[in-house]
C-alpha positions in Angstrom: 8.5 46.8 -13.2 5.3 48.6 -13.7 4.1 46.3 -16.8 5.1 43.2 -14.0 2.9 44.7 -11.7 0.3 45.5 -14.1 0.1 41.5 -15.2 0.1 40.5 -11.3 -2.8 42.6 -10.8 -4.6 40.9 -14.1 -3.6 37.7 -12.3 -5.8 38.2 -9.3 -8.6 40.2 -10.9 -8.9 37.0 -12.8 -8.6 34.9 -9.8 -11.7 36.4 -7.9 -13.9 33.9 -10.4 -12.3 30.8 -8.2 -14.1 32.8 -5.1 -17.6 32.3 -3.7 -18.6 34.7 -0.9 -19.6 32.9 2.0 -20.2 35.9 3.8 -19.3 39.6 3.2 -19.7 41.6 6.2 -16.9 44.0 4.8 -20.1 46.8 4.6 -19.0 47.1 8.6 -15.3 48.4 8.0 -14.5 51.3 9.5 -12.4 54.0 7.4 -9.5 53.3 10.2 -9.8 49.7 10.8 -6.6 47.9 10.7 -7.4 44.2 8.8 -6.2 41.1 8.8 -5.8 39.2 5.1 -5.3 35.2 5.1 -6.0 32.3 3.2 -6.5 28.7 5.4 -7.4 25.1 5.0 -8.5 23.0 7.5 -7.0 25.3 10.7 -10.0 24.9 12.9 -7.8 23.9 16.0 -6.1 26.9 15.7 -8.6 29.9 14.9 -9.8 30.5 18.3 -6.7 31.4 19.8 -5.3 32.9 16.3 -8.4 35.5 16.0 -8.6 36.3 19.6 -4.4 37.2 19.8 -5.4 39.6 16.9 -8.7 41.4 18.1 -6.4 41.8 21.3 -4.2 43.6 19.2 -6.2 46.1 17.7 -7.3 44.3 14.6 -11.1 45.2 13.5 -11.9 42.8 10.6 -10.4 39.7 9.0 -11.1 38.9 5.4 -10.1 35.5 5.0 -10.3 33.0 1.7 -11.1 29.0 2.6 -9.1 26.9 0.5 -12.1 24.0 0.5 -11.7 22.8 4.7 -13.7 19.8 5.9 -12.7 20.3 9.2 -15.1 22.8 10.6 -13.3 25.9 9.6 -15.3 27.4 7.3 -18.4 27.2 9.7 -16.8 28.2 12.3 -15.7 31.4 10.7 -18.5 32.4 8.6 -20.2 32.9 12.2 -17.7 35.3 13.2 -18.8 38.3 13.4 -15.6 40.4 12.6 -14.9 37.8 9.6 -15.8 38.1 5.8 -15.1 35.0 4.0 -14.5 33.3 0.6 -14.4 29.8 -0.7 -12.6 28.2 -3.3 -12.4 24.6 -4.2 -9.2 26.2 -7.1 -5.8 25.2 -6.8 -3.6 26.5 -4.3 -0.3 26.2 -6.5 -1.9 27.9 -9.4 -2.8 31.0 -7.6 0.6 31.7 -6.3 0.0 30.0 -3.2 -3.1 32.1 -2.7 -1.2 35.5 -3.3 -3.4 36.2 -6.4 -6.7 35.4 -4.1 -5.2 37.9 -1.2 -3.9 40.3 -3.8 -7.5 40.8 -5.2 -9.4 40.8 -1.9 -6.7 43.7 -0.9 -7.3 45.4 -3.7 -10.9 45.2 -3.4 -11.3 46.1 0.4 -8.2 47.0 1.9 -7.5 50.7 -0.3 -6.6 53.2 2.3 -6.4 50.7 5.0 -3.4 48.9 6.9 -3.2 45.9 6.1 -1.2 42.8 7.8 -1.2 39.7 5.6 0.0 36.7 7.7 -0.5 32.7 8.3 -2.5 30.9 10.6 0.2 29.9 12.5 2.2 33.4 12.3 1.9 35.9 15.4 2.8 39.1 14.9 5.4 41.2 17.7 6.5 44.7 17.3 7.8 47.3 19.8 5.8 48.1 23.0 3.4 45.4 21.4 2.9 44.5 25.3 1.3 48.0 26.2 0.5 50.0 22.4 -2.0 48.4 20.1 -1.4 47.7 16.3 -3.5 51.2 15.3 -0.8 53.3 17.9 2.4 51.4 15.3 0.6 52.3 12.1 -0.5 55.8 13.3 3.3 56.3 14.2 3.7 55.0 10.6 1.7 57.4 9.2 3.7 60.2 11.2 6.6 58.7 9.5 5.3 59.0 6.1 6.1 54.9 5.6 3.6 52.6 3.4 5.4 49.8 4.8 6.7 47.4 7.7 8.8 44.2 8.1 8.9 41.1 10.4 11.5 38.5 10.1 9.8 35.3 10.8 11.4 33.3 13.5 10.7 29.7 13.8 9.3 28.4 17.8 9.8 25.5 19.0 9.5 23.0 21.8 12.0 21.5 23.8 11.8 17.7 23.1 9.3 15.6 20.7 7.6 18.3 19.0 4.1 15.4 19.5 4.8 15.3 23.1 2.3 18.0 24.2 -1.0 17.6 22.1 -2.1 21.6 21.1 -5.4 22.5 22.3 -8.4 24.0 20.4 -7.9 27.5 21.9 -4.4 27.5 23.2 -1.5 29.4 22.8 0.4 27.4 20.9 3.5 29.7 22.3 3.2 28.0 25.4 4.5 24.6 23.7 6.8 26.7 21.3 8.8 28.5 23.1 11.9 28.1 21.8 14.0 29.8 18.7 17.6 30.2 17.5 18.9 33.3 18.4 21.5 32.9 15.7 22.3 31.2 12.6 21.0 34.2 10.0 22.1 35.0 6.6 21.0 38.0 5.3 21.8 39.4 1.8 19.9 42.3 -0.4 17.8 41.3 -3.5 18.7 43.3 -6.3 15.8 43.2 -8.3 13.3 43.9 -6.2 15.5 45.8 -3.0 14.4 43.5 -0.5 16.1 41.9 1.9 16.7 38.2 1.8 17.3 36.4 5.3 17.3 32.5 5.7 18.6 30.3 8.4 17.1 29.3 12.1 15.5 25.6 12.5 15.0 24.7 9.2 17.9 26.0 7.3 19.9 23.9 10.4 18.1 20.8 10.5 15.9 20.1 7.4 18.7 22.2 4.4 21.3 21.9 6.6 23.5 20.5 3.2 21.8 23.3 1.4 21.5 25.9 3.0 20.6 28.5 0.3 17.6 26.9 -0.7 16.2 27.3 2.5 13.2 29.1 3.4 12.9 33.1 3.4 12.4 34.1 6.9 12.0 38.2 5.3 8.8 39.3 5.3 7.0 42.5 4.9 2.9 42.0 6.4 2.2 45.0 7.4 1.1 47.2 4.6 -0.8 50.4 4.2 -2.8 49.2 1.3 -3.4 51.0 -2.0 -5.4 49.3 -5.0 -1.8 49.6 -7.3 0.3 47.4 -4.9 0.9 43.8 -5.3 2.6 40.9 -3.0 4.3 38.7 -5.8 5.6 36.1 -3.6 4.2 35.7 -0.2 4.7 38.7 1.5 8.8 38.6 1.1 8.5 41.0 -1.4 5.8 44.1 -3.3 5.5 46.3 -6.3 6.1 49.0 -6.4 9.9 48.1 -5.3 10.1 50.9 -2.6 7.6 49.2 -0.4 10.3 47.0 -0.1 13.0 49.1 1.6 12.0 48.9 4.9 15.7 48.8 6.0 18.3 51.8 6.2 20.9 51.8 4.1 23.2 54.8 6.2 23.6 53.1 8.7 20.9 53.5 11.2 17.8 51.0 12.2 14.4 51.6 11.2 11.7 49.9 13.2 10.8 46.4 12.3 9.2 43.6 14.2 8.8 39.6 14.0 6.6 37.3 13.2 6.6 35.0 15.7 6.1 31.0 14.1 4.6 28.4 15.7 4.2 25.6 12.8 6.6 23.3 15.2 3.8 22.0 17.4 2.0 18.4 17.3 -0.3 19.2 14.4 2.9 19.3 12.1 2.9 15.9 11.8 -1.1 15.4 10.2 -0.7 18.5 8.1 2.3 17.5 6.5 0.9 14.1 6.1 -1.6 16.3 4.4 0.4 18.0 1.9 2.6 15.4 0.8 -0.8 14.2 -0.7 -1.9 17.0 -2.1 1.5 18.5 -3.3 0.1 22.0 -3.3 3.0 23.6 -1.9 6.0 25.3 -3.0 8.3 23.2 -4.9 6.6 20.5 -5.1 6.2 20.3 -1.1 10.1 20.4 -1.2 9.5 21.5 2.4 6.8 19.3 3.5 9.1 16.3 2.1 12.2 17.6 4.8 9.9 17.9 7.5 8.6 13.9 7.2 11.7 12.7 6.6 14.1 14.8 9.1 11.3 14.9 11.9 10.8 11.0 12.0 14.9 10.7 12.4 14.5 12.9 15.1 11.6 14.7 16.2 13.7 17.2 18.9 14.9 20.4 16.9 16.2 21.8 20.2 19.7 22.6 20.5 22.2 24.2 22.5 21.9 27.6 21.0 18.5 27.6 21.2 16.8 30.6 23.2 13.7 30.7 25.5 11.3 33.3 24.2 10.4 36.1 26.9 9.0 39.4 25.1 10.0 41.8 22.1 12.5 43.9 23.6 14.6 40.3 24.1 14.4 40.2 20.2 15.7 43.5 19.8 18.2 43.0 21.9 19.6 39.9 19.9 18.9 42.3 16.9 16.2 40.5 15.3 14.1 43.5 15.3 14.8 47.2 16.3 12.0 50.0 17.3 14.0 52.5 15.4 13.2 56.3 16.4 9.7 54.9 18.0 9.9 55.8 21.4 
């Protein structure tokens, strides 16, 4: 496992010759910032509300990688002040799906820091994330001698046409998503790596429901206090060194965990994966991108009569899709 890691690393120090600094403004970070890592293309309709649901949160500084938008994005973040940015015109396929550019930029900036590596369209939820900021989790973290933290991912979702309510620049796309399936997980244990493997929710039951194992992984691990040695090696579902990956307990008990709350199901589905059926940058071959266009213009409604409003974080815990542990 070390010599794996040790290549995945070579990958993305190679991979920092595909990046041109837009603008580096990393000078500014603070020795206890919490950061935000990300890689985008064409998301300017939904960076407003994305960045400002983060600085609300307690995040400092965002170092992001454009992967070559025409839509405005790259202008509009290089003139954010909490933003350092990178450009890259490279493939997004052949760098992992942008893990080798975000493993390098956390290697390079994010040493000693916490680190939450997420999506545009992924909003993170922990415990008491209604009245404690990110920095009062990872300072409990810290107490707790952990590295690490997980989030299952849980698909959102309207009620109805998923293009009946047009998203906003600036809006919180959870107030057209509101919807999830409070159900319908599988969960096993990777035994390579030690992480946990969960699939199931909206996509597993509507776009693999006649295969359901090769549905997306809804296990992820984004919150990470960063050393120069780690490495994601696909998405953030799973790290070297393997014991950033047990973030569960195995006596028994619950440690804390939170969600990542995702809103891809919203009407700007439809052009992106228009988008990337074109490009066929994406996992697979767009495997997914192909389900979505095909199932979504069959029907367009993934609501269902198991599906659950979303009110707050202690709901989730209470249908056991995350737990605050011993965090009180």
């Amino acid at each position: 496992m070390r010599l794996r890691r040790k290549k995945v690393l070579f990958k993305a120090l190679r991979a920092r010759r595909e990046l041109t600094s837009v603008v580096n403004r990393t000078a500014q970070i603070q020795p206890d910032d919490t950061l935000v890592v990300m890689t985008i293309r064409n998301e300017y309709v939904r960076l407003p509300y994305f960045l400002q649901y983060y600085r609300d949160l307690g995040i400092s500084h965002f170092l992001i990688v454009d992967n070559d938008s025409d839509d405005g994005s790259r202008e509009y973040l290089a003139a954010q002040e909490d933003v350092s940015l990178w450009h890259t015109e490279a493939s997004y396929k052949r760098s992992d799906f942008g893990v080798r550019w975000m493993n390098w930029i956390s290697r390079t900036y994010c040493h000693g820091h916490w680190t939450l590596t997420v999506d545009v369209d992924e909003f993170f939820v922990y415990p008491f994330c209604d009245t404690r900021p990110i920095p009062a989790l990872t300072d409990w973290l810290d107490n707790s001698g952990l590295k690490s933290f997980s989030a299952m991912m849980i698909d959102m979702y309207p009620k109805g046409n998923i293009d009946a309510v047009p998203y906003q620049v600036g809006q919180n796309p959870l107030e057209i998503a509101e919807w999830f399936d409070s159900g319908n997980y599988m969960i096993s244990t990777n035994p390579e790596y030690y992480n946990l493997w969960i699939q199931g929710g909206p996509r597993a039951r509507r776009f693999f429901q006649d295969d359901p194992y090769n549905a997306p992984s809804m296990n992820k691990i984004p919150l990470v206090k960063w050393d120069k040695k780690y490495a994601y090696i696909q998405s953030t579902h799973m790290l070297l060194p393997r014991g950033l990956n047990l973030v569960y307990d195995t006596d028994g008990g619950e440690k804390a965990s939170g969600a990542l709350l995702h809103a891809k199901f919203i009407s700007t589905l439809r052009e992106k994966t228009e988008e990337e059926m074109q490009r066929q940058e994406h996992y697979a071959s767009s495997r997914e991108y192909e389900a979505y266009q095909r199932n979504l213009k069959e029907d367009p409604d993934l609501w269902c009569n198991w599906s659950e409003k979303y009110i707050n974080w202690r709901q989730l815990e209470i249908l056991g899709l995350m737990s605050k542990g011993n965090w009180a």
